[in-house]
VEXNUMAR-322662 format. One line per field, with one value per residue (C-alpha): residue number from 1; x, y, z; chain. Coordinates in steps of 0.5 Angstrom, whole numbers. Layout:
N
pos	c(NUM, ...)
px	c(X, ...)
py	c(Y, ...)
pz	c(Z, ...)
unit	c(A, ...)
REM end
This chain:
153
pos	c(1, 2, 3, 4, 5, 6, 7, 8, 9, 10, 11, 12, 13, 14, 15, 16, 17, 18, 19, 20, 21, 22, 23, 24, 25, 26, 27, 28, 29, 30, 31, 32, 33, 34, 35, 36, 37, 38, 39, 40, 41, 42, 43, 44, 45, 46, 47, 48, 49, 50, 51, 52, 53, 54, 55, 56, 57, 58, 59, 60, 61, 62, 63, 64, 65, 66, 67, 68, 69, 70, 71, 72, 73, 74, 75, 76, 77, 78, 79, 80, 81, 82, 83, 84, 85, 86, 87, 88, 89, 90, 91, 92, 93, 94, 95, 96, 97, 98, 99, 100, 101, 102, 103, 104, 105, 106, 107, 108, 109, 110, 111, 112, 113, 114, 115, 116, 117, 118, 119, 120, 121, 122, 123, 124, 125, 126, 127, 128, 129, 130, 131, 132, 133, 134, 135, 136, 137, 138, 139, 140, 141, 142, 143, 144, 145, 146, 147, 148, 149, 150, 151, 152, 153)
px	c(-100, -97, -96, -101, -105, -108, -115, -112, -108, -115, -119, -113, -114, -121, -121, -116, -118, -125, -122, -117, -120, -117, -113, -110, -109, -102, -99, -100, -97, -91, -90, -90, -86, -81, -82, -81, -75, -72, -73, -70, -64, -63, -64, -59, -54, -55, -54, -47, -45, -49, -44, -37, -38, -39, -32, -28, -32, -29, -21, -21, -24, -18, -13, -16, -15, -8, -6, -9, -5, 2, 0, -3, 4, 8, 5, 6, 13, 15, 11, 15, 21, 19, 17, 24, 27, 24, 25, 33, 33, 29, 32, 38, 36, 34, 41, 44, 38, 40, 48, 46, 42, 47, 54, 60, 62, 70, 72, 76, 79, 76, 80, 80, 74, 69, 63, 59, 52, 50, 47, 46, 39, 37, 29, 26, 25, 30, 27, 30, 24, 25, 23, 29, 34, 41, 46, 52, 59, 62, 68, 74, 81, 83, 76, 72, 65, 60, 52, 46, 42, 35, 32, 25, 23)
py	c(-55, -62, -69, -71, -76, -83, -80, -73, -78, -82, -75, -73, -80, -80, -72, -74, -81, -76, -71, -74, -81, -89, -88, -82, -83, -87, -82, -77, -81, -82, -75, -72, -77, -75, -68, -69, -73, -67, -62, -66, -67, -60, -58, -62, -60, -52, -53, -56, -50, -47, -50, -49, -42, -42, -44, -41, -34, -37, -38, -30, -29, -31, -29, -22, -24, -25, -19, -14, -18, -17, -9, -8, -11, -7, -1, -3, -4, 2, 6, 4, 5, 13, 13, 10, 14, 20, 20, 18, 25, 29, 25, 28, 35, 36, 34, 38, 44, 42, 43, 49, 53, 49, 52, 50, 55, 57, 61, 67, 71, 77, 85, 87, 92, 90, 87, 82, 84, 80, 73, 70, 65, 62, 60, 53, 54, 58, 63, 70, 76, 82, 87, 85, 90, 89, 90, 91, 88, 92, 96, 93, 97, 97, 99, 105, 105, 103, 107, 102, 102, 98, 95, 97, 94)
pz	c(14, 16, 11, 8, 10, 8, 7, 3, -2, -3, -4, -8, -12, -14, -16, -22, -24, -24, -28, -32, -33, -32, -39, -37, -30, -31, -36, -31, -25, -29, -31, -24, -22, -27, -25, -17, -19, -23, -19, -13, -18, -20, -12, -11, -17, -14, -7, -9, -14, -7, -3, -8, -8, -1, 0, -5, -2, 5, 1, -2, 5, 9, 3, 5, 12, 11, 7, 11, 17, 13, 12, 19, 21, 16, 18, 25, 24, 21, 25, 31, 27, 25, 33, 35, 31, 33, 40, 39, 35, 41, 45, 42, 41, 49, 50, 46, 49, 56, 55, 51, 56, 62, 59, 64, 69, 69, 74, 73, 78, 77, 78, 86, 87, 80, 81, 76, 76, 70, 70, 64, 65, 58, 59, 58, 51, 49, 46, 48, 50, 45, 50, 54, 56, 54, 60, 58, 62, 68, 65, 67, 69, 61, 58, 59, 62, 57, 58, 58, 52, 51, 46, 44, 39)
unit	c(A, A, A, A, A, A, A, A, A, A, A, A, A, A, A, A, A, A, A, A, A, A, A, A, A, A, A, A, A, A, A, A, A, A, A, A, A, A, A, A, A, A, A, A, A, A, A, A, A, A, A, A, A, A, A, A, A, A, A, A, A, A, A, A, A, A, A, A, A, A, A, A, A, A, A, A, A, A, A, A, A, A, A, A, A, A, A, A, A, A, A, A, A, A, A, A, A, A, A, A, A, A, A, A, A, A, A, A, A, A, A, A, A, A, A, A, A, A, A, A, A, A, A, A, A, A, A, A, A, A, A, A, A, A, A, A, A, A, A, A, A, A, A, A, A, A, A, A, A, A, A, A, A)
REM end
């Protein structure tokens, strides 16, 4: 349905001047003509309240923006911090693991005729098997030879 058009308001015209008569009919135009202007006015008041709270809705919303970006950026910070600082400490604790399981070899002269069969070999994650025989050190001149004993546990 489009605008109305030259013959509509005529038609519109007749039927009130009909319905209402000549006397009434200038009292009702003014009356329209007023609650049009009304309307328009109160339209125009709540697209501006519309458009106010629109903006004070844009204003929370970047403040929002805002915050979560400083505690995103906080939270990223220490995360990085604690990350850091965990891999200076295991960093550390492998060190400390390699030099532990690697000890330094000194050499001794050993007595002519003794045989050293015992290896020392620490594992990888230094944990030591409990179904593990223990060997005990070749007897030396000085001491009596000892007998191997197990450990079943």
């Amino acid at each position: 349905m489009g605008p109305v058009g030259v013959q509509e308001m005529v038609v519109i015209f007749l039927v009130a001047l009909l319905l209402f008569g000549p006397k009434k009919l200038p009292e009702l135009g003014k009356s329209i003509g007023k609650a049009i202007t009304e309307f328009r006015r109160a339209q125009s008041e709540l697209k501006a309240t519309f458009e106010s709270h629109m903006r004070e809705l844009e204003k929370e919303n970047e403040s929002i923006k805002e915050v979560t970006r400083s505690y995103t950026n906080d939270l990223y910070n220490s995360f990085t911090n604690y990350d850091s600082s965990y891999s200076d400490s295991a960093l550390h604790q492998s060190d400390s693991l390699a030099a532990a399981s690697n000890p330094p070899t000194v050499s001794a002269s050993a007595p002519q005729g003794a045989e050293s069969n015992v290896t020392v070999e620490a594992p990888a994650n230094a944990t030591v098997a409990r179904n593990a025989p223990v060997e005990a050190p070749p007897a030396t001149a000085s001491q009596p030879a000892a007998t191997e004993h197990s450990v079943n546990s």
